[in-house]
N, C-alpha and C positions, 0 to 999 in steps of 0.2 A: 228757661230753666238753666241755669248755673252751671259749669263744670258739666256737662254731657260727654259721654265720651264720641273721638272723633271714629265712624265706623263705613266701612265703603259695603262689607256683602250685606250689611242693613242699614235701614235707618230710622230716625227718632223722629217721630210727628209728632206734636202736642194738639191736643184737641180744646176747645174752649171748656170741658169739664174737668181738665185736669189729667186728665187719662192719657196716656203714652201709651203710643202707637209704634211695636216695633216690626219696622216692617221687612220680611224675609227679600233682597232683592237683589240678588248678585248680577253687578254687571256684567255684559256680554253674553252670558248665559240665555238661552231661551226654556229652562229648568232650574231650579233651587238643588244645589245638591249641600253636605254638608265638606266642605273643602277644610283644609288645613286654618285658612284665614278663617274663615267662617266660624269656624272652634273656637280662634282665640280672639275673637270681636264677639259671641255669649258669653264668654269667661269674662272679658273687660265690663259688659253692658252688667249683667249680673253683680260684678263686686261694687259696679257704683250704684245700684238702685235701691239698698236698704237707706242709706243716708241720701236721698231725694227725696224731694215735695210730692213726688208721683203719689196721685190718688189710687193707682195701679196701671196695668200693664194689658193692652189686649196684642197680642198676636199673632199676624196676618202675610202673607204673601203679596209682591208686588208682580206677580206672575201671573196672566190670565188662566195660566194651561195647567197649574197644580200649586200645592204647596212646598212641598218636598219630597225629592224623589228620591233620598238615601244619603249614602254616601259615595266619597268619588271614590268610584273604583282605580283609578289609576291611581291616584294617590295612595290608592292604599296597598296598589301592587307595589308601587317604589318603596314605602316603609317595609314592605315583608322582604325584598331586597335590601335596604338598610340594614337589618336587625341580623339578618341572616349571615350578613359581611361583617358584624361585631363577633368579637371572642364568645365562646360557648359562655364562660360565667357570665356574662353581662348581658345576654340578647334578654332573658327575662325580666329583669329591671328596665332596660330601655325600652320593650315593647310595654310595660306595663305604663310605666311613663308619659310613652306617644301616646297611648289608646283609651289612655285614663280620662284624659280634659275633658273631651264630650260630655262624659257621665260628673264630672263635677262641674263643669257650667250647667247643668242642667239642675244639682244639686242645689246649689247657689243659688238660682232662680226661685225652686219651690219653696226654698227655707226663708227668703229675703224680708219676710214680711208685709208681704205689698199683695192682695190679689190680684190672680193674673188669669186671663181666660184667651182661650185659643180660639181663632175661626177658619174651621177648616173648607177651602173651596177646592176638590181635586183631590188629585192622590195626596196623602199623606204617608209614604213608606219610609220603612227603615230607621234612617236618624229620624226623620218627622216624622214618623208615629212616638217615636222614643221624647221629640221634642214637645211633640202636645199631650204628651203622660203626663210632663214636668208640671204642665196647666192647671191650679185648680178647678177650672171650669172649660167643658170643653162643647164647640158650637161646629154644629155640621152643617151645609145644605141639603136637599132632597136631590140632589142632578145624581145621577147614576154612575159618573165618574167620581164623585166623591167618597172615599174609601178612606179605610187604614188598613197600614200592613205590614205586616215584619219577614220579609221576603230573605232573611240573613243566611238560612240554612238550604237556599237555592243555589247561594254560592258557597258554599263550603263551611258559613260562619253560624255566627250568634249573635243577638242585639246584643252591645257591650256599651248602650247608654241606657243600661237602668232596663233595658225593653223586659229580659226576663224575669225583673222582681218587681216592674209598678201594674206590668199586666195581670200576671196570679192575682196582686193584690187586691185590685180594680175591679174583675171579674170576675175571681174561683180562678184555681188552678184548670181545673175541668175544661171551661170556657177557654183559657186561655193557650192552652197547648195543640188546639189544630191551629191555632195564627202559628204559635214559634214554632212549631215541627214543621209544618205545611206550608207555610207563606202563603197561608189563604187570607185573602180581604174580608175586611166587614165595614157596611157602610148606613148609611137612614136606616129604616127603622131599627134592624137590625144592632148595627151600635147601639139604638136608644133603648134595646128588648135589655140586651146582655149589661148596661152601665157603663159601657166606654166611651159612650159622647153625653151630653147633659139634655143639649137640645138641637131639636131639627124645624131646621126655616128653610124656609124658599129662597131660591139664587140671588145674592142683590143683599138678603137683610143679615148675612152672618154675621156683620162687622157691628151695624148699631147693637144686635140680641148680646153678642159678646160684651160691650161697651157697657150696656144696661148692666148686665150683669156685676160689673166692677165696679160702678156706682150705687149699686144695694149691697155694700157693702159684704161681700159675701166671705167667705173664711179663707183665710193666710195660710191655713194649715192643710196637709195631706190626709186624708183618713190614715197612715201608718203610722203617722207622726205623732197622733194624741193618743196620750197616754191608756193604756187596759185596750189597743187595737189588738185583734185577734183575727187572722183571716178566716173567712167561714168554715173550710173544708181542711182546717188545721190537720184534723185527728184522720184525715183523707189522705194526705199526701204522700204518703211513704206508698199506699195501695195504689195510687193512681199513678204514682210514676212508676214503680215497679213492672206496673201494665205493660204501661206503652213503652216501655223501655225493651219487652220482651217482643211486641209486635214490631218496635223497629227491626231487632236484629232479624227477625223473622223477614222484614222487607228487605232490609239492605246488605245482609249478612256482615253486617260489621264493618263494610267498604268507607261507611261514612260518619265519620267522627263528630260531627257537629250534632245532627239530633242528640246522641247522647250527652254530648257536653251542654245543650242546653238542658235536659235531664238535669244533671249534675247542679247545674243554677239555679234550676227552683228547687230540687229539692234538698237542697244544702244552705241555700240564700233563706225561705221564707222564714224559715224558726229562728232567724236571727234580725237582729233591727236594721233598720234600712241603709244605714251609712257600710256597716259589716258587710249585710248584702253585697251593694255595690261592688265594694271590694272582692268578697269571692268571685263575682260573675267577671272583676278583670284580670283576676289571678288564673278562671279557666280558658279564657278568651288568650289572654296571653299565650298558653300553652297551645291552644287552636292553631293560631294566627301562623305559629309557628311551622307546623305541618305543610306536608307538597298539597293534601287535597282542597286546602280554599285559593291555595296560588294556582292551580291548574284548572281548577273549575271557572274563576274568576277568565282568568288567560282566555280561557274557551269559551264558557256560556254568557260571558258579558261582553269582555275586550273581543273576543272570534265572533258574536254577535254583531256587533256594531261594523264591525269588518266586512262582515259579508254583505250586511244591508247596504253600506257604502258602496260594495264593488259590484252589486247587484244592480244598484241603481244609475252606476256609471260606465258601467261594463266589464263583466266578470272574464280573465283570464279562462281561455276552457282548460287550462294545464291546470284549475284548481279541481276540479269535474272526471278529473282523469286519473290522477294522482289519488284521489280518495278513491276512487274506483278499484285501482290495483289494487291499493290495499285494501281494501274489504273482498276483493278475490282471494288475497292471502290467507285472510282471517277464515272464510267462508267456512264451515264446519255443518256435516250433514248427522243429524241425530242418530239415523238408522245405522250410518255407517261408521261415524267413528264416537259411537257414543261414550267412551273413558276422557276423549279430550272433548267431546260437547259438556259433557260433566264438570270437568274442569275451568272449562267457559266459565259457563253458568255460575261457579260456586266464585269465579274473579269480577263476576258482574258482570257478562258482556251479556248481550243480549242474545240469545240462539233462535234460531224460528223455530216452529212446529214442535217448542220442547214447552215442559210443564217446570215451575221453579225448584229447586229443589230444598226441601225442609232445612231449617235451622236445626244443628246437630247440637250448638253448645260450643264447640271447638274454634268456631270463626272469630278474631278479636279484632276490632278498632283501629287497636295497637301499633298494628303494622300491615303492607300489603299483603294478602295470603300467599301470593307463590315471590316472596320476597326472598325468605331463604334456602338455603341449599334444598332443591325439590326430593324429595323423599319417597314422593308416589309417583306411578308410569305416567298418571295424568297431569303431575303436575310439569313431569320434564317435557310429553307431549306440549303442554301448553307454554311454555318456557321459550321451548325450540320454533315453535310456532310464532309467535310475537318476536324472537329474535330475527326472522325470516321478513315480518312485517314491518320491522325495523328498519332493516336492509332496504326494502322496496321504497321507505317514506326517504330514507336517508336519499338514495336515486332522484328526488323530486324534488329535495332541497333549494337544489340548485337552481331550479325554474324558476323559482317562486319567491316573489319579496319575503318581507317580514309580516306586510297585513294578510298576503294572499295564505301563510301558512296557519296562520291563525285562522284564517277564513276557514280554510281546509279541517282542521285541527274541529272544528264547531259542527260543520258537516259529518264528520267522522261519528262524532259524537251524538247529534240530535238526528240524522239519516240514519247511521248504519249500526249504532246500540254498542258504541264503542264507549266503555263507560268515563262516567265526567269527570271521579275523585283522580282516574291516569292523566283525562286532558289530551289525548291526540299524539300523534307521533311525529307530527310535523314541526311545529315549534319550538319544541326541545326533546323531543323523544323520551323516551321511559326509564332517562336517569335518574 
């Protein structure tokens, strides 16, 4: 075939039926992630595939261990550094810019005219759940690793390829908001109950079932796309997000901006048509992206993850072990005794022992850190002067301690000692 374009994180296999094969395979990698390259080798494959002889499109991973496992988070921490080092007027347009391509190569694909069918062997997270939405037809295995999942609001974020407006549409809103709130998986039968995969085969046959599929000719078009689509639980969604909108604040007390901003994208995106959609959910994403809580939680629960496993496995500095130590001695807060600044804790997110949550008042916003400005209550300068002191003690360990090892620390802080994840730690950059 003709003019193919030239692509290294995939490539193009032609099959003797006509069907192209495109296969997820980034070199060097022992995981598919969606990299920078990787974005703009779907955007090139995609603009040349309506004018090809392709009889359609299956795919597939060249990965034994998954399909795709996200996106790169490092990459995506340098762009939130990029955008942040641009002038105030402009970081909006330029992160809408960066973050937008995903979501329109993926556009480009479902619209092309060619059916296209996915075969999923492995995780499918993140950008690959968002990439096999794009699929008109979608082929899972039975293995018990093989999932989908939209894990975006573990780090701070929100699908921003399409994840919050093909899923509602694909499944109910209902169905679809423990995946985007929760980063809960669904995999075999389960996808096959709820409509998110088409079909389930056994290990080995995803690729021909997918294949088949392409050559029965099956339809070019999304359910959104034809004309009089209506989601089913339309006259639902104002009621069901409103819900879960009050049992997050009720969980999180406002600390965490992304469950709601996904909120915001289905129930702002679905009553509008699908290309608009998109657009709103990068116009909210943009403003996310922007925020310290997906740069800190990422820093910590991905990058201080990977950190500790590394230093874990190769031999952990104990200055990391000791350093977290102090500081959770500083923090340490006993209920019985100083319960105005256990209070205070609690209502900042940290985790207190032996204490009970305390109610959603109404008063807690998103918006901004709760003891952000000038503290106004006893508990709030209690708690102020306190993390100022913890500051002090991280600032003292600094110095030990590399760049991975305080990330490392920074992670421990967090998943040990219930130092909450939207701050990110005190070691890595502290609570500026």
């Amino acid at each position: 075939m003709l003019g193919m374009p030239e692509l290294k994180q995939f490539r193009i296999e032609q099959s003797g039926s006509g069907v192209l094969h495109l296969v997820f395979d980034m070199p060097g990698r022992s995981m598919n992630v969606f990299s920078n390259a990787a974005i703009e080798e779907l955007g090139r494959f995609a603009d040349w595939l309506p004018d090809s002889d392709a009889a359609g499109v299956v795919i597939r991973s060249g990965k034994p261990s998954a399909f795709c496992a996200g996106a790169d988070l490092a990459e995506l921490e340098a762009a939130y550094d990029m955008i942040m080092a641009a002038p105030l007027a402009a970081r909006d347009r330029l992160a809408f810019d960066h973050f937008f391509k995903l979501s329109q190569g993926l556009r480009k694909l479902e619209t092309a005219g060619k059916p296209v069918a996915v075969a999923i062997a492995g995780l499918a997270l993140g950008g690959g759940a968002e990439f096999a939405l794009a699929a008109h037809h979608r082929v899972i295995t039975d293995q018990p690793q093989s999932a989908f999942g939209l894990p975006e609001s573990l780090v701070g974020l929100l699908p921003g390829g399409g994840g919050t407006q093909r899923l509602p549409r694909l499944i109910s809103v209902d169905a679809a908001l423990p995946l985007l709130l929760d980063g809960a998986r669904i995999g075999g039968a389960s996808a096959i109950a709820t409509g998110l995969a088409d079909q389930l085969v056994k290990s080995g046959e995803e690729v021909a079932a997918a294949e088949r599929w392409v050559l029965s000719q099956g339809p070019t078009m999304q359910p959104w796309d034809r004309p009089g689509w209506r989601s089913r639980d339309a006259d639902d969604v104002a009621t069901l997000i409103a819900r879960r909108r009050a049992e997050v604040l009720a969980e999180t007390l406002g600390h965490y901006p992304a469950p709601l901003a996904i909120l915001d994208c289905v129930g702002k995106g679905l009553p509008q048509d699908f290309d608009a959609a998109i657009r709103t959910e990068m116009t909210i994403f943009t403003k996310l992206i922007q925020r310290r809580e997906p740069r800190n939680m990422i820093r910590t629960l991905f990058l201080g993850r990977l950190d500790h496993e590394r230093l874990k496995k190769n031999g952990m500095n104990p200055s990391v072990a000791q350093a977290v130590d102090a500081v959770s001695r500083v923090l340490a807060v006993q209920s019985e005794r100083d319960a105005e600044l256990c209070r205070s804790f609690e209502r900042a997110g940290f985790r207190v022992e032996s204490s009970r949550k305390p109610s959603f008042d109404g008063r807690i916003s998103g918006a901004a850190y709760w003891f952000d400005d000038e503290p106004k209550e006893q508990g709030k300068r209690l708690l102020r002067a306190r993390l100022d002191d913890a500051e002090v003690t991280a600032a003292g360990w600094r110095s030990r301690l590399d760049e991975t090892e305080r990330r490392a620390a920074d992670y421990l802080l967090v998943t040990k000692e219930g130092f909450p994840a939207y701050l990110g730690g005190l070691f890595a950059a502290g609570l500026g």
